[in-house]
C-alpha positions as CSV (number, residue, x, y, z in Angstrom):
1,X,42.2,149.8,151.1
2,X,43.5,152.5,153.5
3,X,46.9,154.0,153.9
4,X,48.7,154.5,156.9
5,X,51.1,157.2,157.5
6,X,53.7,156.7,160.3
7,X,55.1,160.0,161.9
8,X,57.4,157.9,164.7
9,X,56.7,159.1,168.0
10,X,56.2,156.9,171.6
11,X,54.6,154.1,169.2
12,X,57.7,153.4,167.0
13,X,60.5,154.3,170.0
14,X,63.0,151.5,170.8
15,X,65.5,151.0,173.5
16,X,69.1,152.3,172.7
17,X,70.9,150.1,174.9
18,X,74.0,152.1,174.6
19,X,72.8,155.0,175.6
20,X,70.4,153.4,178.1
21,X,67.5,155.8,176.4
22,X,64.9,155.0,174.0
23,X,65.1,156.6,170.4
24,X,62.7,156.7,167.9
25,X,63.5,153.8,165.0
26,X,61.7,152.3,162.2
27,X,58.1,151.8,162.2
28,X,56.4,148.3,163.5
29,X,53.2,149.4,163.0
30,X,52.9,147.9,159.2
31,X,54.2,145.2,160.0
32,X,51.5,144.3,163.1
33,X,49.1,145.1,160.7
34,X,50.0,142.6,158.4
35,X,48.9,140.2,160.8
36,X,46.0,141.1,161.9
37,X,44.3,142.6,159.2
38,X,42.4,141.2,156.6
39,X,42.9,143.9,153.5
40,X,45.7,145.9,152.1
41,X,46.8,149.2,153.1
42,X,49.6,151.7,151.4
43,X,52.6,152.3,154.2
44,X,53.9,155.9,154.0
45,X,56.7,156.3,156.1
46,X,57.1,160.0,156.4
47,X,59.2,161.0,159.9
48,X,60.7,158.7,162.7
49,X,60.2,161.6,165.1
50,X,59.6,162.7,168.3
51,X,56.5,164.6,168.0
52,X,58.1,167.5,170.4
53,X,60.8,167.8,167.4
54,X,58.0,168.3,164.8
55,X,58.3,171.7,163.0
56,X,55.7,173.6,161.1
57,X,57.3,172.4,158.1
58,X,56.6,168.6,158.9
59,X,52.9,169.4,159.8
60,X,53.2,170.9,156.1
61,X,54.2,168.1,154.8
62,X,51.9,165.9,156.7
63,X,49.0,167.5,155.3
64,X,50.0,167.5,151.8
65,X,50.8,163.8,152.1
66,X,47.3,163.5,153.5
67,X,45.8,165.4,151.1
68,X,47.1,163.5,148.2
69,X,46.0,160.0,149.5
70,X,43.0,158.6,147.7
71,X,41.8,156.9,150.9
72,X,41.1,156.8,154.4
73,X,44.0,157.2,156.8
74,X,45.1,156.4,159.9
75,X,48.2,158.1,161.0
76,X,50.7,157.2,164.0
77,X,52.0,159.8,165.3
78,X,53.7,161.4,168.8
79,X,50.9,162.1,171.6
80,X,52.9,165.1,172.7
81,X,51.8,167.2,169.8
82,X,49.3,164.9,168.1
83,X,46.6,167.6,169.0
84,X,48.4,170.0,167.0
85,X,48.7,168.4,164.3
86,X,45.2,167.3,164.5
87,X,44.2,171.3,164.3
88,X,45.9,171.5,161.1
89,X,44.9,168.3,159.3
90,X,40.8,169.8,159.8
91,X,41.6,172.4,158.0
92,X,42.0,170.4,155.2
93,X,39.2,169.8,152.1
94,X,38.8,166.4,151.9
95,X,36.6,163.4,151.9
96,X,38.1,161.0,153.6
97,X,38.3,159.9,157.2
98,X,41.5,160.9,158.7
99,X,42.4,159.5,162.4
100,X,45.5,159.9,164.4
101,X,46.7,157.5,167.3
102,X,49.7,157.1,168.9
103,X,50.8,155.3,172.6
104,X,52.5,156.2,176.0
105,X,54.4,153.5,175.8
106,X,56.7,152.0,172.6
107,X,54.6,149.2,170.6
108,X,57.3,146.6,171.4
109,X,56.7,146.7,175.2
110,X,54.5,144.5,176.8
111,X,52.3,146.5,178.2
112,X,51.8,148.9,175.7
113,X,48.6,150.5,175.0
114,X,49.5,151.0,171.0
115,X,47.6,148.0,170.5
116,X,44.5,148.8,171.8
117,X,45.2,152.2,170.2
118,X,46.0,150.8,166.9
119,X,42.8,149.0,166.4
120,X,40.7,151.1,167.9
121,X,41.9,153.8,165.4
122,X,41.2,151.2,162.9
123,X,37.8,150.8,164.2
124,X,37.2,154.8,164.0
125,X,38.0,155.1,160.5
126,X,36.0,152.6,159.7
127,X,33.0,153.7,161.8
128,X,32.7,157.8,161.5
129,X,31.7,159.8,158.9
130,X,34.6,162.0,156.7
131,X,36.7,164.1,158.9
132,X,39.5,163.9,161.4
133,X,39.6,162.5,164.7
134,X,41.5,161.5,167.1
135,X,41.4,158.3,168.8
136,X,43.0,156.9,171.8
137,X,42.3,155.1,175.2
138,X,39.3,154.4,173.7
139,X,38.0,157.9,173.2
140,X,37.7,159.5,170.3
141,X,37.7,163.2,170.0
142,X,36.8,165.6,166.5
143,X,37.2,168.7,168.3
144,X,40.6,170.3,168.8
145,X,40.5,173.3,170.5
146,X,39.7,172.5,174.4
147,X,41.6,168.9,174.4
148,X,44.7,168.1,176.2
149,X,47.1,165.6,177.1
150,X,46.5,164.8,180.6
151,X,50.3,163.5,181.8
152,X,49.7,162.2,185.5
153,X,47.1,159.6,183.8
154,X,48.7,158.9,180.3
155,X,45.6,159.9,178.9
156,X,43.6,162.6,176.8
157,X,40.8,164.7,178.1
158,X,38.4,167.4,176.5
159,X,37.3,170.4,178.8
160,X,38.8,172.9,180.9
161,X,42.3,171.8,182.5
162,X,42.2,170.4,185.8
């Protein structure tokens, strides 16, 4: 048993055919879940956000709501400020294994990597020791402080910017 937390971001964003722009809707991340997996999970469904629009106060909240599981969690969340988040999440006691993923492009497109992401999140919680990680693109990174979204490749690196 796990519990996944869904922040909205690129993973969860739907096109708006009105407005001819994507917005951020309801999560389909449980629901893919449900068919793949083989165990249970708890859903929170805490923000359907764009990560840019994330306050201090929603990172607040994110950490007490991952404080208070009683499992392992794997959170969704916006790549845009994922890292951010990431930075406060370590600063939390806890023993569990805590991994954020999200995707450059929505979950309901074809060629979307939040797939790929999504299980190979799932694959990193199951595989690492307590702490928090991120995990995308099939890296997965545990230290904050020199990584950064690189835009031109839809990808993260670790290092000096380029």
């Amino acid at each position: 048993m796990f519990t996944i937390i869904t922040c909205g971001g690129t993973i969860d964003k739907v096109y708006f055919d009105k407005l001819s722009e994507f917005t951020v809707g309801e999560s389909h991340v449980p629901c893919f879940l449900k068919n793949i997996l083989n165990s249970d999970f708890n859903h929170i469904p805490l923000f359907q956000k764009d990560s840019l629009d994330m306050t201090d106060q929603d990172r607040a909240q994110l950490k007490n709501t991952v404080q208070a599981a009683n499992s392992d969690v794997l959170i969704t969340h916006g790549t845009d400020t994922m890292i951010q988040s990431a930075q406060e999440l370590v600063k939390l006691s806890t023993r569990h294994k805590v991994v954020l993923t999200g995707a450059m492009k929505p979950l309901l497109f074809q060629t979307t990597d939040a797939v790929f992401n999504i299980g190979f999140a799932l694959a990193t919680m199951r595989c690492m020791k307590e702490g928090v990680y991120i995990a995308s693109n099939g890296e997965v990174f545990s230290s904050f402080s020199t990584m950064w979204k690189d835009r031109v490749n839809s990808k993260f690196l670790s290092g000096e910017k380029e």
